[in-house]
C-alpha positions as CSV (number, residue, x, y, z in Angstrom):
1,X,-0.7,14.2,5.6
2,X,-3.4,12.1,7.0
3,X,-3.0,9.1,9.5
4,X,-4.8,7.0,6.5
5,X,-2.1,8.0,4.2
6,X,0.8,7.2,6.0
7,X,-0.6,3.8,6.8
8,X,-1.2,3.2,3.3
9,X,1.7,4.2,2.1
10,X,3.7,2.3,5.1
11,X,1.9,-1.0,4.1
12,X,2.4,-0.7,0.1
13,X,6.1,0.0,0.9
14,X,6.3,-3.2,2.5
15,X,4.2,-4.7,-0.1
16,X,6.5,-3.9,-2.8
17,X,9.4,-5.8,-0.5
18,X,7.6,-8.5,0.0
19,X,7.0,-9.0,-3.9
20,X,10.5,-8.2,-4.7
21,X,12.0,-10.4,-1.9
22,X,9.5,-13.2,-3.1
23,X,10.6,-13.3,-6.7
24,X,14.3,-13.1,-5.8
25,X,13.8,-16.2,-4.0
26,X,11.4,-17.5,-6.5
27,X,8.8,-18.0,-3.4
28,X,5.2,-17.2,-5.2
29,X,3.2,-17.6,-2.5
30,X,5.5,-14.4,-1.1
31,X,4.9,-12.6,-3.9
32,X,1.5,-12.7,-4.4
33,X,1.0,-11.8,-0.4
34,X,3.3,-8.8,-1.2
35,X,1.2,-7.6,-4.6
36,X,-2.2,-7.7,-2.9
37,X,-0.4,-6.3,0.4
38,X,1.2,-3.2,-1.8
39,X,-2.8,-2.7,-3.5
40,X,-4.5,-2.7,0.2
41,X,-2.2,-0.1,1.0
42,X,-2.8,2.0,-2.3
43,X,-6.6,1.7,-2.1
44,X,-5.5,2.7,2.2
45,X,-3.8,5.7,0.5
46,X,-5.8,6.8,-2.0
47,X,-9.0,6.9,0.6
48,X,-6.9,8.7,2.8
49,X,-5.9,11.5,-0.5
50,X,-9.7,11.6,-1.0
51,X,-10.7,12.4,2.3
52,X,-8.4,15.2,2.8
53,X,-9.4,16.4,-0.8
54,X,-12.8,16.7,0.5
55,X,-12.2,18.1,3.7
56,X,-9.8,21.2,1.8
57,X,-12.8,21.6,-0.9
58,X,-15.3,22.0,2.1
């Protein structure tokens, strides 16, 4: 697994807390932050995926 991918999947793990934590406490600010915070690190992932599918296909 690439560096890329385990960054991106680090920071949409985190994400996903911070949504959870922030509707628990019924902060929306906190759960908006975590939402785009989880998609960054999908998009982080997903680049990362795609790069090592091209680098295997090469």
């Amino acid at each position: 697994m690439k560096k890329q991918q385990v960054k991106g999947r680090y920071e949409e793990a985190k994400g996903k807390v911070k949504e959870v934590s922030g509707h628990v406490v019924g902060n929306e600010k906190l759960e908006v932050e975590g939402k785009l915070q989880k998609n960054a690190g999908k998009v982080q992932a997903d680049i990362g995926d795609a790069k090592k599918k091209i680098k295997k296909n090469s």
